[in-house]
C-alpha positions in Angstrom: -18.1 -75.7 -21.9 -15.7 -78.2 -24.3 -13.6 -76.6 -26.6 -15.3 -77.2 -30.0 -18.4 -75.5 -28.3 -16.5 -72.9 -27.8 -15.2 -72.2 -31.3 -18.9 -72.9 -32.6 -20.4 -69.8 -30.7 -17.1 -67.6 -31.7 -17.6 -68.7 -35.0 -21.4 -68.1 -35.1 -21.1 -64.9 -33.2 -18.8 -63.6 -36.2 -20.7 -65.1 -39.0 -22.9 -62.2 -40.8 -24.3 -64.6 -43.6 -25.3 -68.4 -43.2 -22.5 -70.8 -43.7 -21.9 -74.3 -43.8 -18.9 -76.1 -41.8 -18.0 -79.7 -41.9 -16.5 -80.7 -38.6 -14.4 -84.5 -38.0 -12.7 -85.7 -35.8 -13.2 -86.0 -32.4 -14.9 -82.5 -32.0 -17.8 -83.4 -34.6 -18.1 -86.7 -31.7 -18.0 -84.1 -29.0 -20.7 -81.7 -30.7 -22.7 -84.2 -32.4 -23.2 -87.1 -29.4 -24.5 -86.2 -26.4 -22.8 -88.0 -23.2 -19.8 -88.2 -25.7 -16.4 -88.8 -23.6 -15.2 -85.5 -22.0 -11.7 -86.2 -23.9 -13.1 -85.7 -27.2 -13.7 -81.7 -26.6 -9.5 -81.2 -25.6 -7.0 -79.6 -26.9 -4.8 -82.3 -28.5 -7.8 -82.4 -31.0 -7.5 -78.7 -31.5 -3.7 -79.1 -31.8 -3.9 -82.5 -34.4 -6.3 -80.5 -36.8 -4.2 -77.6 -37.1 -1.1 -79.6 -38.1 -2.6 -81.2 -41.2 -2.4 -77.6 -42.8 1.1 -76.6 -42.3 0.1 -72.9 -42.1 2.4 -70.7 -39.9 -0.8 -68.5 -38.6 -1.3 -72.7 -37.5 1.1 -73.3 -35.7 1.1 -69.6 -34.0 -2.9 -71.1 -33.2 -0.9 -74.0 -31.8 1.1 -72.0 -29.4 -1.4 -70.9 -28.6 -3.7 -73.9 -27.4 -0.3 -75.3 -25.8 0.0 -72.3 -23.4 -3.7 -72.4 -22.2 -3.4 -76.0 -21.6 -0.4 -78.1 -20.2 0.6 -80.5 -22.8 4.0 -82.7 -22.4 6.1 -83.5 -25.6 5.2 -87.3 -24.3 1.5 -86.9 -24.4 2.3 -85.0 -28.3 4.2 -88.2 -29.5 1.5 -90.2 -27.8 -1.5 -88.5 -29.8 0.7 -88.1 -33.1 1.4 -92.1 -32.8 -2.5 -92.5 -32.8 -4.2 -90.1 -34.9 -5.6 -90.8 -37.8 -4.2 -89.0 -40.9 -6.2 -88.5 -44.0 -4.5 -91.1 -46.7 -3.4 -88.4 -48.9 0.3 -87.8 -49.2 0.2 -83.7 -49.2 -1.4 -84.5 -45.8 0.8 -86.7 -44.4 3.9 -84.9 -45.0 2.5 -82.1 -43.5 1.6 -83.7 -40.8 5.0 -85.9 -40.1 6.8 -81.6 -41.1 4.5 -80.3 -38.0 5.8 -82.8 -35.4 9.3 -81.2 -34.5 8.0 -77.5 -34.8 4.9 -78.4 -32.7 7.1 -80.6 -30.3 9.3 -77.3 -29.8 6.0 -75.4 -28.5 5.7 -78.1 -25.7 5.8 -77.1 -22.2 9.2 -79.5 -20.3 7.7 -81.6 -17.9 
């Protein structure tokens, strides 16, 4: 099972009322394609989502992801040098604030 499957059926098993979610990113690929590429359901997408909040209980989630999965600091700087960022400056800041604290979290390799 990919990861955004995953959180759907958490999600749904939780969920005592109907709701409506907008997913993007490469997890809305993974769920909404089938055949879609196998690194679209991974954790970097997990991890990229997360930062564009700048919520502590985040980057706890982030620690999180990082200790199920090994993640290098490379393969970090490698995903934050291609992700796309909303053009909104709120978001971007919070992103480009996330990188050292989320780099931190990274496993040496």
């Amino acid at each position: 099972m990919n990861n955004p499957l995953h959180i759907l059926q958490t999600l749904d098993r939780h969920l005592t009322a109907p709701a409506e979610i907008t997913l993007f990113g490469r997890a809305a690929l993974a769920l909404g394609y089938a055949g879609s590429p196998a690194t679209f359901a991974t954790t970097l997408d997990l991890v990229l989502t997360k930062m564009m909040r700048g919520d502590e209980n985040d980057l706890g989630d982030i620690r999180f992801l990082l200790q199920q999965e090994t993640v290098s600091a490379d393969q970090l700087r490698a995903t934050f040098t291609r992700a796309r960022v909303p053009d909104v400056p709120e978001i971007r800041e919070l992103f480009q604030a996330a990188q050292p604290k989320v780099l931190a979290l990274a496993k040496p390799h």
